[in-house]
C-alpha positions in Angstrom: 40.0 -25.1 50.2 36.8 -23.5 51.3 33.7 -23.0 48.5 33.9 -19.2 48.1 38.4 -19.3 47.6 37.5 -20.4 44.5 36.3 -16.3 43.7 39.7 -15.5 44.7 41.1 -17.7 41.2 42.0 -16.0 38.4 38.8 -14.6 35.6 40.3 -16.9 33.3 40.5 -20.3 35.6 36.9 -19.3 37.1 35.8 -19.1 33.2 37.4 -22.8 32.4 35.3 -23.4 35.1 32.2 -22.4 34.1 32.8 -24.1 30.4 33.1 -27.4 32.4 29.8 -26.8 34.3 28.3 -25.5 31.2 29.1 -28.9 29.6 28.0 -30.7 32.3 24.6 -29.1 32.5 23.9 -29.2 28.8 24.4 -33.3 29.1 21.7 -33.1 32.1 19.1 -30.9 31.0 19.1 -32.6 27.5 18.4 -35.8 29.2 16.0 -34.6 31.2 14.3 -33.3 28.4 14.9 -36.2 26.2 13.4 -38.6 28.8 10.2 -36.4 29.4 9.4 -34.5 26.2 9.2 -31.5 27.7 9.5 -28.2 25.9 9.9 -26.1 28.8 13.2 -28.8 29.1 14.1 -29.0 26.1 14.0 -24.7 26.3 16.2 -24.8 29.3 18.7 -27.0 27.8 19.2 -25.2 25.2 19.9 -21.7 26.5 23.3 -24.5 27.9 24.3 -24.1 25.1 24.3 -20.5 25.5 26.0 -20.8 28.5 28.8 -22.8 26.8 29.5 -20.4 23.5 29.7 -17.8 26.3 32.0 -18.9 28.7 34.0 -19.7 25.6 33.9 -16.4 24.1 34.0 -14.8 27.4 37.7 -16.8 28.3 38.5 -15.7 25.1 38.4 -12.2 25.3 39.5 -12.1 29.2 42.7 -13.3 27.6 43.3 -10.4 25.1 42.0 -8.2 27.8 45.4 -9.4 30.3 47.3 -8.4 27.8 49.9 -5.3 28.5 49.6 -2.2 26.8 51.4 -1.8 23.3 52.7 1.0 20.8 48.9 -0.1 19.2 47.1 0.3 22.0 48.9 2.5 24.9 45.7 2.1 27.4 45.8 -1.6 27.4 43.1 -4.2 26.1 41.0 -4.2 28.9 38.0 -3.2 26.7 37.7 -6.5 25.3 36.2 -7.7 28.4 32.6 -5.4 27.0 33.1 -7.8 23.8 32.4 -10.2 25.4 29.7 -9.0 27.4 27.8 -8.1 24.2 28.1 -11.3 23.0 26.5 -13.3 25.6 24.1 -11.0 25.5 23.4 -11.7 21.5 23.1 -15.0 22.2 21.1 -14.9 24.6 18.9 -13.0 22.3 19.1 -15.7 19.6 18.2 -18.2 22.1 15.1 -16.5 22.6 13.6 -16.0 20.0 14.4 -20.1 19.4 13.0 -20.8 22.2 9.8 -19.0 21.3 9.6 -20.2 17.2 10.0 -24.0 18.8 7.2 -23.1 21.7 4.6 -22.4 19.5 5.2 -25.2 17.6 4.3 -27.0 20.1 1.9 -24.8 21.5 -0.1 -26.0 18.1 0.7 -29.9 18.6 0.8 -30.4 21.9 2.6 -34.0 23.5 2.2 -35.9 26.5 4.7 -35.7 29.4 6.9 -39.0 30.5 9.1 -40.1 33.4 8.6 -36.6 35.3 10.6 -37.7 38.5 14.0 -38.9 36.5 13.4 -35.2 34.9 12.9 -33.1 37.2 15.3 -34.8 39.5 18.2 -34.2 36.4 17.0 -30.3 36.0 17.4 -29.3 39.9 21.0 -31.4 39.9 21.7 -29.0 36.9 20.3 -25.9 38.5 22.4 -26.5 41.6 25.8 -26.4 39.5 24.9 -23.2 37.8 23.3 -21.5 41.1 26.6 -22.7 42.6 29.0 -21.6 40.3 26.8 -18.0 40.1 27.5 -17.3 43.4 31.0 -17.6 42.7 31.6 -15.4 39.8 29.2 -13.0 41.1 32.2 -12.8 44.2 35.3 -12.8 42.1 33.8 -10.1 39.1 33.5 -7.8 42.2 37.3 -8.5 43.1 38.5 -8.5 39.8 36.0 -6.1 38.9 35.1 -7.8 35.6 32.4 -7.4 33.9 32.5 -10.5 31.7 32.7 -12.5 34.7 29.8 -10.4 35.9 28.2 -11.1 32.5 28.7 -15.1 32.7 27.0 -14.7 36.7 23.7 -12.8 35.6 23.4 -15.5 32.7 23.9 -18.2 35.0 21.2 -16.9 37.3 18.6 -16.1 34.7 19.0 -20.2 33.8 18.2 -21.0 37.1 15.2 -18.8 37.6 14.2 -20.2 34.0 14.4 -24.0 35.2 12.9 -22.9 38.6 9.8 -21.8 36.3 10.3 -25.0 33.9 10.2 -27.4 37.2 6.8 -25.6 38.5 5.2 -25.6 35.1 5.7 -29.3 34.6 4.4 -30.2 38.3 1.6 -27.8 37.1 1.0 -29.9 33.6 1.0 -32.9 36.3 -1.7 -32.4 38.1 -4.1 -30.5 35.7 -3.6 -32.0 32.6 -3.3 -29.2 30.6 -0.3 -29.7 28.0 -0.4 -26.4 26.6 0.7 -25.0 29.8 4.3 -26.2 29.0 5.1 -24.7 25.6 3.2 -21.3 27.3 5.7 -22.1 29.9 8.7 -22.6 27.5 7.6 -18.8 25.7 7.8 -17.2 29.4 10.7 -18.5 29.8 12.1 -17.1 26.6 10.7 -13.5 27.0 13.0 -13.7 30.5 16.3 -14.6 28.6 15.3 -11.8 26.0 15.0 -9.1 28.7 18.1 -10.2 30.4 20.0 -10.5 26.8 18.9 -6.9 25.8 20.3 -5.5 29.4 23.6 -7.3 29.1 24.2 -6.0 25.5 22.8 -2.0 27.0 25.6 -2.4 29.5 28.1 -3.3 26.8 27.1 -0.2 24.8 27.7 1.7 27.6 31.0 0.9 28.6 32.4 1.2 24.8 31.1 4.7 25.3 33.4 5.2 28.0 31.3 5.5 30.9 31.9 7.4 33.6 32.9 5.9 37.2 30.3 5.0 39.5 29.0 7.5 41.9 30.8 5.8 44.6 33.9 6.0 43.4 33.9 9.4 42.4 32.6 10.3 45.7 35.4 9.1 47.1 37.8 10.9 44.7 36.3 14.3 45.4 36.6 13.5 49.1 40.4 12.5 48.5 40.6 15.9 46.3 38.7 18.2 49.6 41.1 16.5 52.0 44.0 17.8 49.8 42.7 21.6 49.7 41.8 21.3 53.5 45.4 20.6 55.0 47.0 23.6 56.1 50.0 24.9 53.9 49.8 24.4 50.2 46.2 23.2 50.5 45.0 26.1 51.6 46.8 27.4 48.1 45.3 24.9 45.8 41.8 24.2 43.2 40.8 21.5 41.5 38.4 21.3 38.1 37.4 19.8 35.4 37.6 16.2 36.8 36.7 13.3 34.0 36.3 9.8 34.6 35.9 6.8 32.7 35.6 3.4 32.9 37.7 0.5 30.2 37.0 -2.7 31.7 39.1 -3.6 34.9 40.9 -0.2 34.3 39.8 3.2 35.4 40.4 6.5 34.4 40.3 10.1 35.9 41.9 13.7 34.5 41.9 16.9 36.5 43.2 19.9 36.5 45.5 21.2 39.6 45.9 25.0 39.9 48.4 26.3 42.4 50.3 29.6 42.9 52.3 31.5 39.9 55.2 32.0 41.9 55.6 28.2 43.1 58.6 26.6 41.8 58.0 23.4 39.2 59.8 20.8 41.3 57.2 22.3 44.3 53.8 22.1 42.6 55.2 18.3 40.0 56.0 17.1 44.1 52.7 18.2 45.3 50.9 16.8 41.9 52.3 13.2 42.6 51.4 12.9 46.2 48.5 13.6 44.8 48.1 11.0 42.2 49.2 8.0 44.6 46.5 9.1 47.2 44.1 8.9 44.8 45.2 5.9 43.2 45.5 4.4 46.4 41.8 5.5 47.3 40.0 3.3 44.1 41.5 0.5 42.6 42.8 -0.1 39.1 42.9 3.9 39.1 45.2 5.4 36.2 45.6 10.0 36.8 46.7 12.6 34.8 47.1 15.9 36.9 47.5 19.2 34.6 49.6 21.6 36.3 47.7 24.9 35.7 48.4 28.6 37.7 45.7 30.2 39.5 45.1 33.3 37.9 44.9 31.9 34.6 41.3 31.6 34.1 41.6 35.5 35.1 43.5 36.5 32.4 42.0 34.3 29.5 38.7 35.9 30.6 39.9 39.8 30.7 41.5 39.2 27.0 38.6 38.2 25.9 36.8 41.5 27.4 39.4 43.7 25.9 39.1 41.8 22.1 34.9 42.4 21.6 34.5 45.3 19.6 
């Protein structure tokens, strides 16, 4: 099995996999900062811990999320999947700001450094797993087109840029002597994780709100709907308007309105409306339509009756 099949697993396998390398990471940083004393260390090991009450939240909800639609909730559970986005992103937050409160502690009492190599050497091991494993979700929330997967990805990759800064602070600390420069480290570090908490939780918000699609996929349905009026035939006959997207989760949205002749048959325009649908459906993924049937002249008359009724 090559390295990059593993993107093709499942959200939930690929999140039992990231609890295990969360684990395994919050056992290696917390050595390495238990054998050197380092609060930039120490920092990094604890946003693990992050890492781990994420994945674990994030499995959680990916599961309600699979769940089919019910009588309670006819468009599915695929929201939950935002949940779980805001939630890593609150802790990421809360991690912060612990971060920063134990920093200055330090900041005011600095401590001497010990047994750099074993830590250092225990941090990059650590930041290898996670880099590893980003590239992986990153991969797979593109196929699934989850966004807690996405979530879990980002958060992985802010942890390695942090022990990336961690590593060159301490080598700094080495060779100049000046301890404060790793709690000052440590704070930097924090203010990172806040501004990449704070985005994960805006993104949440947003797709709650029912967002709309992306620009490229609504490019692509408004191409789909010109290649439909373009055909010679009944496409010559037909306008579209009043297209709405939105976005829950791995699902996606869109309603329209089809107008076609008065004097067409129902079985004629319903055929015309479903060939529709699939093509569009076929054109983006995880795409759910609703096509209103409306004539063309009705916008006509709606606007002459309401010439005729002002006084």
């Amino acid at each position: 099995m090559s390295y990059f099949s593993l993107a093709s697993w499942n959200p939930r396998a690929l999140l039992r996999l990231s609890i295990a390398v969360a684990l395994l990471t919050i056992v290696l940083k917390g050595w390495a900062g238990a054998v050197t004393h380092s609060m930039g260390l120490i920092s990094d090991a604890m946003e693990s811990f992050v890492n781990l009450a994420s994945a674990m939240f994030a499995f959680a909800m990916v599961t309600i999320a699979a769940r089919p639609a019910d009588d309670d909730h006819p468009y599915g559970h695929h929201k939950a999947e935002y949940f779980s986005s805001g939630f890593e992103g609150i802790l990421i937050i809360g991690a912060a700001l612990a971060i920063v409160w134990v920093a200055v502690l330090r900041l005011m009492s600095p401590q001497p450094l010990e047994q750099l190599g074993w830590g250092l050497a225990l941090s990059i091991v650590s930041s290898g797993f996670n880099a590893a494993l980003a590239l992986v979700l990153f991969r797979a929330a593109r196929a699934h087109r989850s966004i807690a997967l996405e979530a879990d990805a980002r958060h992985l990759v802010t942890d390695v840029w942090t022990s990336a800064g961690v590593v060159i602070g301490i080598i700094a600390v080495h060779f100049t002597g000046w301890l404060w420069l790793d709690p000052l480290l440590a704070i930097g570090v924090a203010l990172n994780i806040l501004r990449e908490g704070a985005a994960l939780v805006w993104r949440s918000s947003q797709g709650l709100m029912d967002e709309a699609l992306e620009p490229e996929a609504l490019a692509v349905l408004q191409a789909t709907l010109a290649r439909f009026a373009a055909r010679p035939g009944d496409g010559a006959m037909l306008r579209f308007d009043d297209l709405v997207t939105r976005r829950a989760g791995q699902r996606r949205f869109a309603d329209l309105h089809m107008h076609v002749p008065g004097e067409w048959t129902l079985q004629h325009a319903a055929a015309l409306r479903d060939e529709l649908e699939q093509a569009l459906m076929d054109e983006v993924d995880g795409l759910r339509v609703t096509i209103q049937l409306l004539p063309l002249n009705l916008e006509a008359r709606a606007v002459q009756s309401a010439v005729r009724a002002r006084p």
